[in-house]
N, C-alpha and C positions, 0 to 999 in steps of 0.2 A: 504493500500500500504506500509505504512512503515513496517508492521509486515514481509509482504512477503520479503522487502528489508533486515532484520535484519537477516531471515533467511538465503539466500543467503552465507550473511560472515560467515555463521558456519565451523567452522574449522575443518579442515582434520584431518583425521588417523595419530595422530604425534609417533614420540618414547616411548614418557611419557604416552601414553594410550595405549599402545601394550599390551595385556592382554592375545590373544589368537595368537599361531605361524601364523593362517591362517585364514582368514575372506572371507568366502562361497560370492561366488558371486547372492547368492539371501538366502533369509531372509522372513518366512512366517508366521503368526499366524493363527490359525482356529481358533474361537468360536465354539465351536461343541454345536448339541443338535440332538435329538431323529430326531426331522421333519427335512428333507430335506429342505425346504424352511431357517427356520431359522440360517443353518450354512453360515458364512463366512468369508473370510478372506482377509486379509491384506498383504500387500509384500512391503520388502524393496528391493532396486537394487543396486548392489556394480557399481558405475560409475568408468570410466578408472585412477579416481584422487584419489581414496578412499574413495570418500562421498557416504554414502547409500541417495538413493530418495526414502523419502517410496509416496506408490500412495491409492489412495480412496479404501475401500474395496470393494468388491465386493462377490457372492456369490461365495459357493465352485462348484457345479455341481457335476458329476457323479464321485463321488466316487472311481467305481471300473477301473479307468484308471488316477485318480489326480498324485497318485506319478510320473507314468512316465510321466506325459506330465512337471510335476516342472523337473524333470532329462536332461528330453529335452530341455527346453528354459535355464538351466542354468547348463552346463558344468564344471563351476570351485565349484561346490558344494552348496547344498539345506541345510538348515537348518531350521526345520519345527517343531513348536509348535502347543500341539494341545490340547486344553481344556478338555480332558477327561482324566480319570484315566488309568496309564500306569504303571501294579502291581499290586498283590495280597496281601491282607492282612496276614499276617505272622503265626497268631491261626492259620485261614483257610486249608490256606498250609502245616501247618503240619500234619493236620488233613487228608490231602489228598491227604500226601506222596508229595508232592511238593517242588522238591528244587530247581528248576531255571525257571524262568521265560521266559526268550529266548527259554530255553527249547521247555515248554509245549504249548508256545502261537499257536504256525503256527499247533498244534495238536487240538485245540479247536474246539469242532464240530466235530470231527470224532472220531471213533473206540471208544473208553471205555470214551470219553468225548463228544458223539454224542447231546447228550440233553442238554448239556453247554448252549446252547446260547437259549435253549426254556426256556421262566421262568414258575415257576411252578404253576399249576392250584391251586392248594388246599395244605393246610400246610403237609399233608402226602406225594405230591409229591416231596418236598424240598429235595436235596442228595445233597452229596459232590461234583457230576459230574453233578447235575441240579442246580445249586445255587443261580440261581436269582429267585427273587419271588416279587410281584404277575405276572400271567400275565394281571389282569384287576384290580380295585378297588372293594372292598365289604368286611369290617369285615377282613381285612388283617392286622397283625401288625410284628412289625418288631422282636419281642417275638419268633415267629414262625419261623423266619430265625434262631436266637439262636439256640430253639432244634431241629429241622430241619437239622443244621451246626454239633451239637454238643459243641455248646460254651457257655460261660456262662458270659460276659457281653457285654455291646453295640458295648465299643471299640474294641472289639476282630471282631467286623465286618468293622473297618476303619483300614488303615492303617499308621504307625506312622504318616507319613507327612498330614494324613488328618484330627488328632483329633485338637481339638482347643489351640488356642494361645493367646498371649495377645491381638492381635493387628487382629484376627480374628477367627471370630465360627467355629465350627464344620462343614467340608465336612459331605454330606450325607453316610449313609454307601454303600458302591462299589455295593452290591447285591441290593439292592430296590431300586424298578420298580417306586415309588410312587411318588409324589409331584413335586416343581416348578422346582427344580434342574434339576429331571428323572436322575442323575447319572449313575441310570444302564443301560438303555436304554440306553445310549451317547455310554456307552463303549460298548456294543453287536456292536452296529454301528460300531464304530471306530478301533476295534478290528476282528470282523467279517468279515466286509466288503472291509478295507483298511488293516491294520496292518500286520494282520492275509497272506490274502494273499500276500502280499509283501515278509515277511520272506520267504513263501514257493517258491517265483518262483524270487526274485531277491538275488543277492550275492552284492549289494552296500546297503542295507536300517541297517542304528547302530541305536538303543535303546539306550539314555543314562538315567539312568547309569549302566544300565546293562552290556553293552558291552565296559564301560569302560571309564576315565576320560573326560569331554567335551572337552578339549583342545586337546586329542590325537585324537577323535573322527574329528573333525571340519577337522584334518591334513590328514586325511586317506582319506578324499573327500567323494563323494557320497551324501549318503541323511542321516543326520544325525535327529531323530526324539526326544523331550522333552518334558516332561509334561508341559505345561506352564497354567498357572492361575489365569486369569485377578484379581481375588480379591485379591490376594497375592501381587498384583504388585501396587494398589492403596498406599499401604503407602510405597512403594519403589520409588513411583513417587511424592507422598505427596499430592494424590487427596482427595475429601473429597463432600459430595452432600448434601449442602445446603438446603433447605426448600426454594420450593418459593412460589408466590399468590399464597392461598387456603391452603396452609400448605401441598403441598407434596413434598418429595423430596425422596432421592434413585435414581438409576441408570436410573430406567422407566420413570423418570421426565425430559422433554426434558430440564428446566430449570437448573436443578441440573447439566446435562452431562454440557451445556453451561460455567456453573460457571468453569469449569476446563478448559477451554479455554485457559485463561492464563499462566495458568501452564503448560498444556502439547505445547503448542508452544515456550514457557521459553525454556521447556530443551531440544526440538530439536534445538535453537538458540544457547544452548551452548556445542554441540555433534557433528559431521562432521555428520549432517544431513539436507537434503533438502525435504520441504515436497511439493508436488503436489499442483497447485492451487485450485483445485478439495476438496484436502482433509483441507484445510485452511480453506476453506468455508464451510465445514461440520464440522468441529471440533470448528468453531466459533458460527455455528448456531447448536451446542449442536446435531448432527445428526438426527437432524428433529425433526417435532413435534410429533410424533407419541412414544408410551410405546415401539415400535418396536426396535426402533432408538437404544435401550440397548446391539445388535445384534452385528451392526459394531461398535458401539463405543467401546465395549470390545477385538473386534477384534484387533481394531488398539491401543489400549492400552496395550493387549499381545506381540503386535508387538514391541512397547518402551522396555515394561519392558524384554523382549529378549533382544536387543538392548543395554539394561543398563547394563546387565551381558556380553554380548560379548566386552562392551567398559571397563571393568572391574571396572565400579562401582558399583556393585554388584557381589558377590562371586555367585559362579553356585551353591553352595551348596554342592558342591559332599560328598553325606554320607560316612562315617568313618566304619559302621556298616556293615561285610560282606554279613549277611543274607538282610538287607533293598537293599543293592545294586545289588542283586541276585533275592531275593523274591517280595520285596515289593517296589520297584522304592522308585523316589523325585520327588518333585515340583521343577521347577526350577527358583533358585534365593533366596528362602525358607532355614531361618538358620539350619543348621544341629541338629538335636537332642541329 
């Protein structure tokens, strides 16, 4: 009870944290991932005083009508993060006469880029315009996307914002299909399914930062969309996952999520934020006992580390680099390179 009382006095949207001209009246994170089941997400709500209420997460559902039903329940602007990669790697693209991103996306899947989003059976059928690989596991390596691509090292298949840092590893490369991440699969989804068509049949859906600074972006209204990415955002929030009985720990460890209990309720205690009693309870009981529990908990941890950058404790990042903010997108929140 006290925790939930401490929250309460979290303080408004004052002068001294005006970061952004205009703060969207809803506020979204997805976790994304290949399986439908696994995706969900988290929502803040801008209340009449300026407090966001963020609420429990819950799944995404169908996909191919999410943007508009967010357009609909929140009129004064969406701002929606979404765990998949938003960009093309910069080799790639020039390889493939690619200069803008907004461009080509709502084209993907059709006409001279029809087999884009098929990945390719066997390393001969790898092209510039099929470029995801494998479509299954067997003797596949990522060697094969190189010459397949035309490139000649690993990173020439990530792009800037996804090679490694101090403070975290190597993104998968954008094209492979393979491993726990599935990277590539996330994006055919989230691109294919959502993205992709949004560009082509709505005039309100901005890319950032393709389509230009967050702060201009958030003011134009509409549905303002960012890469955001929970692992980016743990040492922005200052989480860290413990080891508990038995010696496991990581994110899948219901114990480990728990241990951060205290910290991510610390800094909605000190941010005009109110969190649901629903999500108190989950955030306290580390989101269940289950390796599952890794789903929403990322969710609503996308959701802060948004949150932290809109409150402007955290710089959006906006790349400096013409070609990255045309070709090759940013993380958001992620120091600029």
């Amino acid at each position: 009870m006290q925790i939930r009382a401490e929250l309460k006095k979290a303080p408004l949207i004052t002068a001294t944290m005006i970061y952004m001209a205009v703060y969207p009246t809803l506020i979204a994170h997805a976790d994304w991932s290949a399986a439908p089941g696994k995706r969900w997400v988290a929502h803040a709500i801008r209340e009449t005083h300026g407090r966001y209420t963020l609420q429990a997460p819950k799944r995404v559902g169908d996909t191919s009508s999410w943007l508009a039903q967010l357009a609909a329940a929140s009129p004064g602007g969406v701002f929606l993060g979404v765990d998949f990669p938003l960009g093309l790697p910069l080799a790639y693209a020039e390889r493939a006469g690619i200069t803008d991103f907004l461009d080509v996306l709502p084209r993907l899947g059709t006409g001279q880029w029809a087999d884009f989003y098929r990945p390719a059976e066997s390393p001969a059928e790898i092209a510039l315009s099929r470029p995801f690989y494998p479509a299954r596991p067997g003797h596949a390596r990522q060697q094969h996307l190189l010459d397949g691509l035309g490139l000649e090292r690993g990173d020439d298949l990530r792009r800037a914002c996804d090679r490694g840092h101090a403070r975290r590893r190597p993104a998968a490369p954008l094209f492979w299909t393979l491993g726990p991440q599935q990277v590539g699969k996330a994006a055919i989804s989230g691109w294919r399914d959502m993205i992709g068509p949004a560009l082509r049949e709505r005039d309100d859906v901005r890319l950032w930062p393709f389509a230009g600074p967050l702060a201009e972006l958030l003011e134009q209204g509409g549905i303002v969309v960012a890469e955001s990415y929970p692992a980016e955002f743990y040492t922005h929030l200052g989480l860290s996952f413990p080891k508990g009985p038995g010696g496991h720990g990581g994110k899948q460890s219901p114990f480990s999520r728990a241990a951060n209990a205290h910290t991510l309720l610390g800094w909605a205690a000190a941010n005009p934020i109110h969190l649901s009693n629903e999500l108190v309870d989950l955030i306290r009981n580390g989101f269940g006992p289950k390796a599952s529990g890794e789903d929403p908990f990322d969710a609503v941890v996308g959701l802060m580390g948004m949150l932290n950058v809109l409150f402007g404790r955290r710089p959006a990042g906006e790349p400096a680099n013409a070609a990255t903010r045309r070709i090759e997108g940013w993380i958001l929140g992620q120091s600029p390179a």
